[in-house]
Structure formats: structure tokens, C-alpha cells
N, C-alpha and C positions, 0 to 999 in steps of 0.2 A: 738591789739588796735582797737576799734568800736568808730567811728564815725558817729552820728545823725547827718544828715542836713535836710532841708526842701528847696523845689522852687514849686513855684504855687502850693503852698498847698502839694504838693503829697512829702512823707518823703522815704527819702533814705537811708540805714544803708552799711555804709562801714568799714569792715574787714579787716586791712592789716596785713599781715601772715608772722611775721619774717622778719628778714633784707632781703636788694635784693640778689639775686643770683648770683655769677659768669657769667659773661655776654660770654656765648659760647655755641657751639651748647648742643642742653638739654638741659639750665638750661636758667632761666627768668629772668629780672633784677627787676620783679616784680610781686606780686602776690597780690589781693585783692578779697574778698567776696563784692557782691552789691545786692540789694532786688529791682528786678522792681514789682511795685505796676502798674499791668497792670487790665484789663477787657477781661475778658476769652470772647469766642464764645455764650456762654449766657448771656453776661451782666453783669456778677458779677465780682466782685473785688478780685482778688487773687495775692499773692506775687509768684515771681519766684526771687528762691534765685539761684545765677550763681558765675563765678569766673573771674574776670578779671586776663588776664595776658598780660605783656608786657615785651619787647626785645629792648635793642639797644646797640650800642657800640660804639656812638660817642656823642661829649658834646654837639650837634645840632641835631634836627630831621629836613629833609626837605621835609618828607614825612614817610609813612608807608603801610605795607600791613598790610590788614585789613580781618578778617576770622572769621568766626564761627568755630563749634568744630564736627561739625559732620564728619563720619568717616574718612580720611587718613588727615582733615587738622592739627592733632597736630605733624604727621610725616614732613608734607611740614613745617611748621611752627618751627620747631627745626632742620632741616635740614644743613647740613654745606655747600652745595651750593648755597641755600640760603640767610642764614646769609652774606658769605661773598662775594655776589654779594651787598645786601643791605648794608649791611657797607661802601661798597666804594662810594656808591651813597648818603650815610649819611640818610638812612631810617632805620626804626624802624620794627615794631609788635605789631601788636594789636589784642587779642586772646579772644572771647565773647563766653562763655562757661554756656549752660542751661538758658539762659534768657528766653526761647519761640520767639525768634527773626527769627526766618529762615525763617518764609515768614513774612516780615518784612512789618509791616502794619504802613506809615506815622502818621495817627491819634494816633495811639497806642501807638505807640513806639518811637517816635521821642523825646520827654522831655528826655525819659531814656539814652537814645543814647549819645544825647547830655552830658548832665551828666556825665554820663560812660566818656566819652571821654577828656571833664576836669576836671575830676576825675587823670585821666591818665597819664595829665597834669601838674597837681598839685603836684602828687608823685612824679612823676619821675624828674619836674622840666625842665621839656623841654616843651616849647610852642608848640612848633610845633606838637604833638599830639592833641593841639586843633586848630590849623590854617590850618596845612598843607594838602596838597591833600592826598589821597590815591588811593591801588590799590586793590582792592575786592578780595577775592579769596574764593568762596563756592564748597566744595565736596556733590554732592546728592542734597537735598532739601536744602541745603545752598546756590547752585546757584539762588534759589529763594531768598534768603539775598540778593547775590550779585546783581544779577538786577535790585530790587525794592529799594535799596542803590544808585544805577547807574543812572537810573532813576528821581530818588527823586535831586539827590544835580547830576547832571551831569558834570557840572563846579569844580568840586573838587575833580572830577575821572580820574585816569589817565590812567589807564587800569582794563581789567573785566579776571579771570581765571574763568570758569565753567569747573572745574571737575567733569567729570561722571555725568552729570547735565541734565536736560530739561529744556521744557516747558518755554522755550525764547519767551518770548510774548504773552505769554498765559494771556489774561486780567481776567480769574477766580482766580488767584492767583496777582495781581495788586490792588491796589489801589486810588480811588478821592483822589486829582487830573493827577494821572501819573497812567494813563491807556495804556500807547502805549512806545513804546519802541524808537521810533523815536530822542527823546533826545540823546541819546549812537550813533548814527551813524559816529558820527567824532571820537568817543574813539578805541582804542585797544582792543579787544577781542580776546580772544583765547578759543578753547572748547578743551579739551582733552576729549576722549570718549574707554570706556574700546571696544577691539575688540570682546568679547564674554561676553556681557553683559545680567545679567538675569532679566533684566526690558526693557521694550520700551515705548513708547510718553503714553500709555494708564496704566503704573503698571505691574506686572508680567507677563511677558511673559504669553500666551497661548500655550497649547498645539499644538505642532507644528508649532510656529512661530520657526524664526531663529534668534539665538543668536548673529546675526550681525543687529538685528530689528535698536537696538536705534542708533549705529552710522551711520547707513542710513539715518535716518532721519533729527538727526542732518547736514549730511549733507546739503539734498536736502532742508533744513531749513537758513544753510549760503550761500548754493548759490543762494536762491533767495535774501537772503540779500545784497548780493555784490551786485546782479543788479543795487540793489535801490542807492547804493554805500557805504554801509556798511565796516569798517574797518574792517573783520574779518576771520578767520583760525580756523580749525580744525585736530588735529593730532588724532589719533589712535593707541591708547596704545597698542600695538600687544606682551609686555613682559609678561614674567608669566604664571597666566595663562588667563590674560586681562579680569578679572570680572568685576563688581561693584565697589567689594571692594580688589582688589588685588591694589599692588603697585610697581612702579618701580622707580630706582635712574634715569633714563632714562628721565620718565618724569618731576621728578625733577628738573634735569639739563635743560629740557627745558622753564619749567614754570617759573623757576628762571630767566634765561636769555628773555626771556618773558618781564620779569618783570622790571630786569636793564635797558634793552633797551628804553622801553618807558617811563620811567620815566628821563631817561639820556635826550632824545630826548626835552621831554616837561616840566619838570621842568627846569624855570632859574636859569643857575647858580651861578647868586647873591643871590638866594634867600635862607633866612635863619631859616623860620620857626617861626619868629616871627609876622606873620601879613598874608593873606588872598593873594595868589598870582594867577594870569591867567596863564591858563596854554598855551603853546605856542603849540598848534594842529602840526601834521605832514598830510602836505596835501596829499589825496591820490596817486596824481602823484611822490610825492617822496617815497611811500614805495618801497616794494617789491612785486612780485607775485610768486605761484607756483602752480603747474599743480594739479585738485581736483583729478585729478584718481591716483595717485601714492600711495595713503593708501589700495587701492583696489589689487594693483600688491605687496604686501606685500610677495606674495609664488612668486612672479614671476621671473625667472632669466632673463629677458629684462626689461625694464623701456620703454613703447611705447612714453610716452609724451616727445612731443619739441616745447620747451625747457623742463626741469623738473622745472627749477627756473630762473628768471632774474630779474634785474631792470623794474619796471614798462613801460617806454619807449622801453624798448626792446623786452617785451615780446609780441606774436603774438595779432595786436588791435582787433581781434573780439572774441578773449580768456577772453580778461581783466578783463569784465564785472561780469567772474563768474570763476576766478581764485579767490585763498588764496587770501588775504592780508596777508603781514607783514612789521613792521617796518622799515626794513634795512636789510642789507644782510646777516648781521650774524644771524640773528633769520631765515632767509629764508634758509640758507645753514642746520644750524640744523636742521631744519623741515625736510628737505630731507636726513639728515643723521639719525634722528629717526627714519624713515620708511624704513632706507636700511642699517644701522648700517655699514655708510660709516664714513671716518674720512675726513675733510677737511685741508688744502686744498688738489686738487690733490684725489677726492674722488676714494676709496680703499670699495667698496661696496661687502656683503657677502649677499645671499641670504640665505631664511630660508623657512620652508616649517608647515605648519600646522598642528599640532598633538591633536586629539581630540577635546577636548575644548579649549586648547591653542593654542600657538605658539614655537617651538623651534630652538635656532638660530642652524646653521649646520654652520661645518665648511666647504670650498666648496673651488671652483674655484674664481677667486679674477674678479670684476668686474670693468673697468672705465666710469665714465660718460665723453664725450669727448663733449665741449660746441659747435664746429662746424665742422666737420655738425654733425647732434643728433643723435648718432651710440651709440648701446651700445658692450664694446668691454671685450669680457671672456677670460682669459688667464687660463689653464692650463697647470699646468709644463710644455713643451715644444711647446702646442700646444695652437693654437689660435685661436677663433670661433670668427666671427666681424658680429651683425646682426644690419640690418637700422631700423627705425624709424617703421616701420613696424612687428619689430619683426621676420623679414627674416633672416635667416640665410644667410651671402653672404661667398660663397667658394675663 
């Protein structure tokens, strides 16, 4: 079925493709074709024909993740730890595939957007794909969607994933009027960054830079963020073999919980998806913190930082400023079990050691993190090595 509409002149042709689909992981509750009638880089007028798709599994949306299509987002996006984090939070999906949106230009692109979205709306029969907040999730040059999305409507964002992503703030890829990034400072951010990654802040790697370029930078990029007081964290994907474009259920499982968390936190829980809601911020002093070196000690069998993680009030006050952020503890406990393939509670931590261009986990000696004093303590079969904060070995 093709349906012609028109708004402010500009004609939109929508596609929907067969009844909806079994609402579970792979499969869509809906699928439709839409023509954004944009203006290329020269001025002229061309169509990009794309595909909406959409996901939920309850008879209310109170929100949605929202994503582009470029590389691993149709994995994160059909994933089952996903889905059924977002179902219990009564969020949806919303899946924008070939539009030419990924660096998403307000002027441009914004009518279509719109559109698309109660377009979404209208199908599916849930308001709340056109009221409700969302939560951005861009892999690659998608993270430029996610930003200048973020950005643009900041009061409707509940949180930002940039996977494998750059160029946070980069005002060459921005556009009048949201040239700076200052708006997002109170939002949730997360950067996932592959640990051997073959691009850096500048494009392909050069010959003989290091394949740890881009998650450096990002770094040294959230931590000056955090000064200014920035909500944001960075994990390093050390599975696989941590490229660009490799994947793991690892990050998954945390981008997912990511994602419940702060929308749990800041979406009210009256709210039902019918009508425009504020979202209820988590002040910095109630998140979480965690220590920025610990993606660094990823081969390391000690963990030097103390604490590795705490409540904000507890963590050391001249750290605070350029520790992680996170939401709450469970996301904070994660982050440290990604990077140490600990289990919580009572962390059970296994080091691994670096093989070529990846990483590969080793089975080893069992490690505890012990919250006081910040010892990290090795037990081998029988035998038991206990080293301080230091990294000393103590006999």
C-alpha cells in the first residue's frame, strides 16, 4: 500500500510492506518505505528513498531508542537484551535506514524527521513515538545523527550511545543554530570505543600510528568533559577482535542497561506517551563514578585505582572532576565488570592478556576486588598473592 501526503509543500510517499511482524528479537512490528525530498551538498533537490522500521511490545510507548542503520546498529537494535530491557520500561524502536541523515542537518532534515516520526505514530497507533523522549544510539558516522539530534531537541533526550563514534563537538559537522554541544551536559552519555580500532579523530589510521589512536582520544575528550561537568563514560570494547566494526554481546548487555537505567531514572512514571513530558535530570552528585585508568589495565592482573568505583560522595573529591560518570551503581558495577569480565556481586575478576590485534580472555587465577582497603587479592589453587594499591606484591 503507497500512500501520497503533502506538508509545507514538500510530498512524502509512504510504503508499508505487509502486515506487522511478530514482535521479538529479529523481527519488526513494523516496516515502511518513505522518500525524503532533501537538497544534496550542491543545492539540488534529490529524493532518498529509506525504510522505516519499528519495534515494541507493549500497548504504550513511553519512550524509544532511536538509531540509524549504519554498521552493528541493526544487531544492537534486534538484540534480545535489549528488547527486553526496553519492554519492561515500556520503550519502543525506531530504526532510519538510507535517508542521508547521519550527519543530520536541522535545516535539512528536520520536516522529514518529523514526519517520519508521526508517520510512526500513526501506524503503529501509539502516540508516544510522536511525544515521547528518546534515547539516540549511532555506530560510526551515526554518532554524528546522535549528537546533532541531542543537540537540536536536548529536552527530549534521555540519553546518547556513541558507538565506535567521534568527532563530539566537532562544530565542521554541526549545524546554525546548535553549534556547540553545551546543551547535552546534563544528559547521559556513554561512548563505547572498539580497543583496536582502524580509524582515529583524523580518518585511517596512518602508517604507524597505534591501533589504540581513537579510544585515546576519546578519552582524553570525556575527560575534559567531566571537568566542565559533563554526564559521561567511556567503556572499551576489548572482545573479539575490538575493531570498528567487530561486535560483541558484552557490549550489548551494557549499552542495553545503559539505556534502562536512565530512562528508568528520568522518565516519570506516570507518564504515558500521550502528550510532551520533562524529563526529571539525575543530578551529578547522585550518579556514580569510576576510575578512567581501568580500561587501560585491561592485560593487567592488579587493578591500581582506589577505589575502581563508588557513589559519587564517596569517591576520592579531587578524582571526581575527571572520573566516569554513571547513572547508578548498577551501570557503574558493569562498566567494571566489562573491563575485568568480573561477575557482581562479590567481583570474581579473570584477567586476559593481548593477542595481536585483539584481545583474548585467559582462563587464570581468580581475582577479588576488596572495597577496603583497595588491595587487589589473586588466589591460586592453594596459594594466595595479596598486592596494595600499588600494585606491590605483599608476602
Amino acid at each position: 500500500m503507497s500512500v501520497p501526503f503533502r506538508i509545507r509543500g514538500i510530498c512524502f510517499l509512504l510504503i508499508i510492506c505487509g502486515a506487522p511482524a511478530a514482535v521479538d528479537a529479529g523481527n519488526w512490528s513494523h516496516e515502511f518505505t518513505m522518500t525524503h525530498h532533501r537538497m544534496n551538498n550542491n543545492g539540488e533537490i534529490e529524493n532518498k528513498n529509506g525504510t522505516m522500521r519499528v519495534w515494541y511490545a507493549t500497548s504504550r510507548i513511553r519512550g524509544f531508542v532511536l538509531s540509524g542503520a549504519v554498521g552493528n546498529a541493526y544487531k544492537f537494535c534486534t538484540s534480545t537484551v535489549l528488547r527486553e530491557r526496553l519492554a519492561s520500561e515500556e520503550l519502543g524502536i525506531v530504526y532510519f535506514k538510507e535517508f542521508g541523515i547521519s550527519i543530520f542537518n536541522y535545516g535539512r532534515d528536520s520536516t522529514f524527521f518529523f514526519r517520519a516520526l508521526d508517520t510512526v505514530a500513526v501506524v503503529s497507533e501509539r502516540m508516544g513515538f510522536r511525544n515521547a523522549p528518546w534515547i539516540l544510539f549511532g555506530h560510526s558516522v551515526d554518532g554524528i545523527f546522535a549528537q546533532n539530534i541531542a543537540v537540536w531537541k536536548p529536552g527530549r533526550t534521555v540519553g546518547i550511545i556513541h558507538y565506535k563514534s567521534g568527532n563530539l563537538g566537532n562544530p565542521a559537522i554541526m549545524f546554525e543554530p546548535c553549534t556547540t554541544i553545551a546543551p547535552i551536559k546534563d544528559i547521559p552519555f556513554l561512548a563505547v570505543s572498539g580497543r583496536y580500532e582502524e580509524y582515529g579523530p583524523d580518518g585511517v589510521l596512518a602508517p604507524g600510528q597505534s591501533r589504540e589512536t581513537q579510544w585515546w582520544a576519546i578519552r582524553d575528550t570525556l575527560r575534559d568533559l567531566r571537568t566542565k561537568g559533563y554526564r559521561c563514560a567511556l567503556a572499551v570494547d576489548h572482545y573479539g577482535d575490538a575493531s570498528h566494526t567487530s561486535w560483541s554481546i558484552e557490549s550489548a548487555e551494557l549499552m542495553a542497561l545503559f539505556a534502562h537505567s536512565v530512562a528508568r531514572a528520568q522518565i516519570p512514571t506516570e507518564y504515558d506517551g500521550s502528550s510532551a513530558v520533562a524529563l526529571e535530570r539525575i543530578p551529578e552528585s547522585e550518579g556514580w563514578l569510576s576510575d578512567t585508568a581501568i580500561p587501560a589495565l585491561i592485560d593487567s592482573p592488579t587493578i591500581l585505582a582506589e577505589p575502581v568505583e563508588s557513589a559519587f560522595d564517596a569517591f576520592p573529591a579531587h578524582k571526581r572532576s575527571t572520573a566516569y560518570w554513571h547513572s547508578d551503581s548498577v551501570v557503574a558495577r558493569r562498566w567494571v565488570d566489562f573491563h575485568t569480565a568480573g561477575d557482581y556481586p562479590g567481583a570474581t575478576l579473570r584477567p586476559r592478556i593481548g593477542i595481536g590485534s585483539g584481545a583474548r580472555r585467559l582462563t587464570g587465577p581468580r581475582i577479588h576486588i576488596q572495597s577496603s582497603p583497595y588491595t587487589v587479592r589473586i588466589e591460586l589453587r592453594q596459594s594466595e598473592w595479596v598486592y596494595d594499591s600499588r600494585g606491590v606484591r605483599l608476602e
